[in-house]
C-alpha positions in Angstrom: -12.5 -81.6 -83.5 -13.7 -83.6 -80.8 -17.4 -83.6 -80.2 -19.6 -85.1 -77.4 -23.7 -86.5 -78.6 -25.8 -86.2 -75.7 -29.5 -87.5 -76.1 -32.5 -86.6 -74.6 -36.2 -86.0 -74.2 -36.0 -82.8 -71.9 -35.7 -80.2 -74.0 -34.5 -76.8 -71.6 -37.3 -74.2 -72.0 -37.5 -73.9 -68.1 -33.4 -75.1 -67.2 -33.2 -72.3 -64.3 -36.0 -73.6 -61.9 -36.6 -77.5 -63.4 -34.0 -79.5 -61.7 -34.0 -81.8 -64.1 -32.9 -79.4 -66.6 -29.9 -78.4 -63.9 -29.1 -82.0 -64.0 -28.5 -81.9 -67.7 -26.5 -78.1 -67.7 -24.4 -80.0 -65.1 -23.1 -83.0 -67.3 -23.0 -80.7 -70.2 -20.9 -78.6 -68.5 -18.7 -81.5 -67.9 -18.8 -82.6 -71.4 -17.4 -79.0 -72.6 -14.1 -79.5 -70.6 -13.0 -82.6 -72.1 -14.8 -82.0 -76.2 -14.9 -78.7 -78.6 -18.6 -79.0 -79.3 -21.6 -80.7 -77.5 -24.8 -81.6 -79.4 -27.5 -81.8 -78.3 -30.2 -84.1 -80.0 -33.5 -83.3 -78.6 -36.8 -85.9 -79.3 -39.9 -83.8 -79.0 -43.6 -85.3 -79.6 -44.4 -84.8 -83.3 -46.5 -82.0 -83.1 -43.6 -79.8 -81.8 -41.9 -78.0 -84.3 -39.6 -75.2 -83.4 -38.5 -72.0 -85.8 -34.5 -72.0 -87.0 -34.7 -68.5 -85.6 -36.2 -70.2 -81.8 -33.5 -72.9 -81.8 -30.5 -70.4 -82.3 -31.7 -68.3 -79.8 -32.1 -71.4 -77.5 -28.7 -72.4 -78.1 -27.4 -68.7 -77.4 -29.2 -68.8 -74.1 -27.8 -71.8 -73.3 -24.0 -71.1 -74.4 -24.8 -68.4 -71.9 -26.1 -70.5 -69.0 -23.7 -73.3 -69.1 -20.5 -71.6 -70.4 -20.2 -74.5 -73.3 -19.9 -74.6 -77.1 -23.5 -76.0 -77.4 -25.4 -76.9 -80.5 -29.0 -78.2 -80.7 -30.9 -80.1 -83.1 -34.7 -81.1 -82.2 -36.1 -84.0 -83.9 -39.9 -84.1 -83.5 -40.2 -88.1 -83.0 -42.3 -88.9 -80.4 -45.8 -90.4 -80.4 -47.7 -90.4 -77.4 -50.8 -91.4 -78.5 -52.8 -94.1 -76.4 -52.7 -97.8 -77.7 -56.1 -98.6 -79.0 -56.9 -101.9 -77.4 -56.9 -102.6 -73.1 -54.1 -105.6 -74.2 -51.3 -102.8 -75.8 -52.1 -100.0 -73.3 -52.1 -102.8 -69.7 -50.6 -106.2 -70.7 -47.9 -105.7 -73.3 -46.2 -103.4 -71.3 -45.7 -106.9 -68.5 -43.6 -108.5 -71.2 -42.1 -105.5 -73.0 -40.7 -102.3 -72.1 -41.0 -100.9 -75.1 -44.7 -100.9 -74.1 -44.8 -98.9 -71.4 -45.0 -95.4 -70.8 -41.7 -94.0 -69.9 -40.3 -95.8 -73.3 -43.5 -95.8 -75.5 -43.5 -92.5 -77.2 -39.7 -93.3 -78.4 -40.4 -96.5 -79.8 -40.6 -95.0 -83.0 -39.1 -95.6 -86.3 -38.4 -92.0 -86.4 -36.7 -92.1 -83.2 -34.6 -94.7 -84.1 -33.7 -93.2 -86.9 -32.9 -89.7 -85.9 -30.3 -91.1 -83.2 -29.0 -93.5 -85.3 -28.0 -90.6 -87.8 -26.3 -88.4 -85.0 -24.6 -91.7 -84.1 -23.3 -92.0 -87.0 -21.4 -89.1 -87.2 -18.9 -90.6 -84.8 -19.0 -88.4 -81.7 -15.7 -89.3 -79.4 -18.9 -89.4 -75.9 -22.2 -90.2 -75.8 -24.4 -89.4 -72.9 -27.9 -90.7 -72.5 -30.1 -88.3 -70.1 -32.3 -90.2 -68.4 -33.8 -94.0 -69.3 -36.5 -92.5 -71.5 -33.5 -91.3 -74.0 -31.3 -94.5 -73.1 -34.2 -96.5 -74.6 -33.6 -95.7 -78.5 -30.0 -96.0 -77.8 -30.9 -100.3 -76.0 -32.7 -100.5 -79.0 -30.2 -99.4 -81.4 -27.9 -101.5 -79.0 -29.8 -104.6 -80.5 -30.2 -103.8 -84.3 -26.5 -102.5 -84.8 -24.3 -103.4 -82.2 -21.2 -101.9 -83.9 -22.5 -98.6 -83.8 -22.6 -98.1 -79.8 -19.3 -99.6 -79.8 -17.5 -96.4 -81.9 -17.7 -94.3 -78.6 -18.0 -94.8 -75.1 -21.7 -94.5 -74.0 -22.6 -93.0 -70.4 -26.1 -92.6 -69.1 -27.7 -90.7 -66.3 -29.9 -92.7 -64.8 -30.9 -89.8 -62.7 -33.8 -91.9 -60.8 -34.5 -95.3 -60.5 -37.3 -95.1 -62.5 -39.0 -98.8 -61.3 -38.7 -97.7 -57.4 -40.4 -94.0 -58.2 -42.9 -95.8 -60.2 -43.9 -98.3 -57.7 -44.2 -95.8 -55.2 -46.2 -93.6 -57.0 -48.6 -96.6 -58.0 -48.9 -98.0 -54.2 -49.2 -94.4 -52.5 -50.7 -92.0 -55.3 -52.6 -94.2 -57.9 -54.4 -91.9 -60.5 -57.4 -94.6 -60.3 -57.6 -97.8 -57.9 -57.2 -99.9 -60.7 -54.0 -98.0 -61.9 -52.3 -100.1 -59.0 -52.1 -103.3 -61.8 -49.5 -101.6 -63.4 -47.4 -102.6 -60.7 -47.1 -105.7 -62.8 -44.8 -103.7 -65.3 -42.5 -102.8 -62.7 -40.0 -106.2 -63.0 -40.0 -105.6 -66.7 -39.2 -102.2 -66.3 -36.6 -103.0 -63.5 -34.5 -105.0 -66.1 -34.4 -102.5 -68.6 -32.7 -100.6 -66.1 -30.2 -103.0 -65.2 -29.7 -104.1 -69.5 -29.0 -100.2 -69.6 -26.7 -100.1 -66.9 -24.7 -102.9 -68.5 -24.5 -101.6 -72.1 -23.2 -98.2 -70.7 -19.8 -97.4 -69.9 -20.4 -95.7 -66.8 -24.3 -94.7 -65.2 -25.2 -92.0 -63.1 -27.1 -91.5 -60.1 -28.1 -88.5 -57.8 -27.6 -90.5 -54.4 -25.3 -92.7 -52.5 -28.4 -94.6 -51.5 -29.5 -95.1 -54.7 -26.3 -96.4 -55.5 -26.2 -99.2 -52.9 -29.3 -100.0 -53.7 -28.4 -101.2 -57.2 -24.9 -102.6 -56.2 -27.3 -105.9 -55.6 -27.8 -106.7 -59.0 -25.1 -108.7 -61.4 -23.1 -106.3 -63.8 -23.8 -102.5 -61.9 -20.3 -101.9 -60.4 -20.0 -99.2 -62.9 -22.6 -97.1 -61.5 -21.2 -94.1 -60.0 -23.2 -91.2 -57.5 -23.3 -88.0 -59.3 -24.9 -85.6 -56.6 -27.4 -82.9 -58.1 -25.4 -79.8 -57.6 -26.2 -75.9 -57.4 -24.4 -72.6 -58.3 -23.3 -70.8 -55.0 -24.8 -67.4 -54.6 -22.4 -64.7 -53.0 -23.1 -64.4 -49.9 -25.9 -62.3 -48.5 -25.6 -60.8 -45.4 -29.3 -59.1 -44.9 -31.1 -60.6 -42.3 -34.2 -62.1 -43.2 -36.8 -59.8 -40.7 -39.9 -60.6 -42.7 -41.9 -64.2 -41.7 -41.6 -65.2 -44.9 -41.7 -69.1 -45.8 -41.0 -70.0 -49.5 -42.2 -73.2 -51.8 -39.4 -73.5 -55.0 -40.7 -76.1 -57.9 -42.4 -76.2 -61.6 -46.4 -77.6 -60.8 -45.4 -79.4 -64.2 -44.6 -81.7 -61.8 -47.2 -83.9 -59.8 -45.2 -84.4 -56.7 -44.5 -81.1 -56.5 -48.6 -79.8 -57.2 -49.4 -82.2 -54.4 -46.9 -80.4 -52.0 -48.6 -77.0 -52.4 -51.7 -78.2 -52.2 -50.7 -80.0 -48.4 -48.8 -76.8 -47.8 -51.7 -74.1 -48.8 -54.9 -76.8 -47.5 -52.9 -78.3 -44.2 -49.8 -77.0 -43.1 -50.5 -73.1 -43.3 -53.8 -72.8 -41.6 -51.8 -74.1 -38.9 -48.6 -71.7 -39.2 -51.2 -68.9 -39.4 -52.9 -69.4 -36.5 -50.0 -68.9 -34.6 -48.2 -66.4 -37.1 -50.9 -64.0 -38.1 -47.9 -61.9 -40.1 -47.0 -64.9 -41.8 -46.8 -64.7 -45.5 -46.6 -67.7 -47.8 -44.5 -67.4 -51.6 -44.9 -70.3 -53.9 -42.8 -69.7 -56.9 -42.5 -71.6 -59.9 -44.3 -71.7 -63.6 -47.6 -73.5 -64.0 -49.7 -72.9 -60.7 -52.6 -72.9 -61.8 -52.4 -76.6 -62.0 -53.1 -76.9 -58.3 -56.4 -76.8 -56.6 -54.8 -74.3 -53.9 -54.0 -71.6 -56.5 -57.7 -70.7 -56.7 -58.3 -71.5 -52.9 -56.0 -69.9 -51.2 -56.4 -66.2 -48.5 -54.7 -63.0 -49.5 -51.6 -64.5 -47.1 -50.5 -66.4 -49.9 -48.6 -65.6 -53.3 -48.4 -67.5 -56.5 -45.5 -65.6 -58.4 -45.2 -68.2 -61.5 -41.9 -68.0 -63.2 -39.6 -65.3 -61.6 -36.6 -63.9 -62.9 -34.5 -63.1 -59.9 -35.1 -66.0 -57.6 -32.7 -64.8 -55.6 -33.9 -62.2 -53.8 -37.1 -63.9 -53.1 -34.4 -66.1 -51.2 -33.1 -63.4 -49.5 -36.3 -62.0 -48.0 -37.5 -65.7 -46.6 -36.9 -66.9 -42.9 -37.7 -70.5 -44.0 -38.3 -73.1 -46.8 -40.5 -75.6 -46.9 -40.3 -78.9 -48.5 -43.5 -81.3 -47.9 -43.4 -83.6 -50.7 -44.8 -87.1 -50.0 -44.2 -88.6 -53.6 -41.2 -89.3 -56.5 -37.8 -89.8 -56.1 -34.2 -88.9 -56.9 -32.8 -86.0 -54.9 -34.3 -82.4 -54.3 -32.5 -79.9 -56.6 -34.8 -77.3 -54.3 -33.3 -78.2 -51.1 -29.4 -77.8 -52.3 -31.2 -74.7 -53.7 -32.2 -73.4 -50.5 -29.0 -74.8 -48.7 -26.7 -72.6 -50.9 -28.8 -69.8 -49.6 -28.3 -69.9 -46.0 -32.2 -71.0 -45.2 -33.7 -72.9 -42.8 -35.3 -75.6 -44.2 -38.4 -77.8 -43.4 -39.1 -80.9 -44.8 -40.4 -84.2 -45.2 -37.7 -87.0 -44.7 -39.3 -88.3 -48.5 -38.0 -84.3 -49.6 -34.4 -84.7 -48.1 -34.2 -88.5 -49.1 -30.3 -89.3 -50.3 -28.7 -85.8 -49.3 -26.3 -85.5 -46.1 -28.3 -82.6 -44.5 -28.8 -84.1 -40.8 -32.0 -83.5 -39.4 -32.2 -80.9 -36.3 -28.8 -79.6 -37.0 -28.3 -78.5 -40.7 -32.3 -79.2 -41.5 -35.7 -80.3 -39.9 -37.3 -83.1 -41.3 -41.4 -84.1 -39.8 -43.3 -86.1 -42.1 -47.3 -85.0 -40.7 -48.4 -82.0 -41.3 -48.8 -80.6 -37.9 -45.4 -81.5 -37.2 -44.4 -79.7 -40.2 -46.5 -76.5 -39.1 -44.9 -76.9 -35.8 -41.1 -76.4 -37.4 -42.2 -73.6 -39.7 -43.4 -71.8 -36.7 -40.5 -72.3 -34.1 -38.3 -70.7 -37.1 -40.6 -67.8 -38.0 -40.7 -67.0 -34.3 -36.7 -67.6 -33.7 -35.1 -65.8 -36.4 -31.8 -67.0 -34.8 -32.3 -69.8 -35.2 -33.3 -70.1 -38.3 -30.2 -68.4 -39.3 -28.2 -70.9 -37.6 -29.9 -73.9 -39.2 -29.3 -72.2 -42.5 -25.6 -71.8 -42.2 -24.8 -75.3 -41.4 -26.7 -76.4 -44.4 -24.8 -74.2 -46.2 -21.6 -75.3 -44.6 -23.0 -79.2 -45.5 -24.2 -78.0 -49.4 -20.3 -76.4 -50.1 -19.2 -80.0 -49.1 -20.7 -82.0 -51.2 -23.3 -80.2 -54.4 -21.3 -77.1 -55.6 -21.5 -77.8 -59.3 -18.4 -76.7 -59.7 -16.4 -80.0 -57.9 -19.2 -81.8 -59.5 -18.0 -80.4 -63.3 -14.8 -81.6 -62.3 -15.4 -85.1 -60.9 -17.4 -85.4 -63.9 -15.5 -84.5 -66.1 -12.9 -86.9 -64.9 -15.2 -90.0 -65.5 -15.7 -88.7 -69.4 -11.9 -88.1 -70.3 -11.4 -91.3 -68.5 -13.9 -93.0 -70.4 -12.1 -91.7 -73.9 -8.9 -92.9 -73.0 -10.1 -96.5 -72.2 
């Protein structure tokens, strides 16, 4: 039997609206085609245990979702506690990337240990999602060579982790002197690179993104794996009501910031000119913004919803202001797929082919942003045009299916090197 080990700290409870979780259901999906079983080794924070009886019905929902034989072990490993003195929690992290934040928590022995034993059962693939999995693997990299060598190793690199961080530290800086932290950001940049070269192949979400690391020594095996959606069937009611929708977890700070521009900025503005204008912001978690408690009766916080879709069908327009983060916008192929005109920020829309004023609008202030929501609410035409050639652009080049293929291709190639 072959079997496929993928590791990771993302652990599906939300894998329908996190896009990260997408991302993962994508390559597992890929895995399944060319291996008889996936596991899935899951590193959780210590205090996270989950019942036998809570992982199997995990792995039935997610048999279900992605259509793959799927089995998943959790190993709670991950310490996340803050260093005690200034020197482990600022300086250490300069000099050592085992220091810092995004590799910290699986520095452990336990960690090690955990995916050292799954190694060692001698999976034919393994997949490393994301660089705060790909750690443990560097590390075992170092202390056992041989065992990394049994099977080709991939890794999904997803984001370039040292250019999020660095904008997130020059534009959004929790405190001013959070902005030293910048100093960790060539330390971190060469772990990427050392993770790039141990790999077989790496993975990234963006042409762009691609280019951009073809300028460092020893990355001509990275390789632009698009984020990709499920298309719906096609829906041919016409979207009447003035309806403009905001798709995202507020687990996620870029995405709590957008609201909060959209509900405090952007829609005074749309209402003033749209008085029927309604606003739906859908996704788990929103009470975590400041809007949720602010905002008129115009505006809905749904949470978590079931049947996204037909929230999709009843909106004239999606908006898209984020300002922050990086990687590509699972939300925007998202809304794409659905036929709907989109608004965004040119930060949202960032490495995807949607070009602006034909298949989407892209205005970076927030009036200008306000201005585009309203032209489509008053032009429903419009609107409808702008949504088909996204949708036209999204069959192109993210429907997960050719993306399960092409990736596919890349693991059974990488098992018959």
């Amino acid at each position: 039997m072959r079997t496929a080990l993928v590791v990771s700290r993302y652990f599906p409870n939300d894998s329908r609206t996190v896009g990260v979780h997408q991302r993962l259901g994508t390559q597992v999906q890929a895995l399944a085609k060319v291996v008889d079983r996936v596991d899935c080794l899951f590193l959780q924070p210590v205090e996270r245990h989950y019942a036998a009886a809570e992982l199997q019905e995990h792995e039935r929902r997610l048999r279900r979702l992605w259509s793959a034989a799927v089995w998943i072990r959790v190993a709670p490993t991950l310490v996340d506690d803050e260093p005690a003195t200034l020197w482990q929690r600022r300086g250490r992290g300069v000099f050592d990337f085992h220091a810092q934040r995004i590799a910290r928590p699986a520095s452990t022995a336990a960690a090690f240990d955990a995916v050292s034993a799954a190694v060692d059962a001698r999976p034919d693939i393994i997949l490393a999602h994301r660089l705060s999995s790909m750690c443990v693997l560097m590390a075992l990299a170092r202390k056992a060579p041989e065992k990394t060598r049994r099977a080709p190793l991939f890794f999904d690199l997803d984001d370039i982790e040292h250019v999020t961080w660095s904008r997130r530290l020059l534009h959004d800086p929790g405190w001013p002197a959070e902005r030293l932290q910048l100093l960790h950001v060539p330390r971190l940049m060469l772990a990427e690179i050392q993770a790039i070269r141990l790999a077989a192949a790496t993975f990234v979400c963006s042409e762009a993104d691609r280019r951009y690391l073809a300028r460092f020594p020893g990355t001509e095996h990275v390789q632009t794996i698009p984020n990709s959606v499920e298309f719906p069937p096609a829906d041919e009611r016409d979207a009447t009501e003035p309806l403009v929708l905001f798709v995202g977890s507020m687990g996620y700070r870029p995405n709590i910031q957008a609201v909060d521009l959209l509900v405090q900025e952007i829609w005074p503005a749309v209402r003033a000119q749209v008085p029927a204008a309604r606003l739906a912001v859908i996704g788990p978690c929103p009470e975590l913004t400041a809007s949720y408690h602010t905002a008129d009766e115009s505006v809905r916080f749904t949470g978590f919803v079931d049947d996204l879709h037909s929230w999709y069908a009843r909106a004239r327009v999606v908006c898209c202001p984020i300002r922050h983060g990086g990687g590509t916008r699972v939300k925007i192929i998202e809304a794409a797929a659905h036929a709907k005109a989109i608004v965004a920020t040119r930060l949202a829309a960032e490495g995807l082919d949607f070009e602006d004023g034909h298949e989407i609008i892209l205005r970076d202030a927030p009036a200008r942003l306000a201005e585009a929501c309203v032209r489509l609410l008053g032009d429903r035409h419009a609107a409808a045009r702008l949504g088909q050639a996204a949708l036209q652009r999204a069959h192109g080049s993210y429907e997960r299916g050719a993306v399960v293929d092409r990736l596919a291709g890349i693991f059974r190639a990488g098992c018959s090197a």
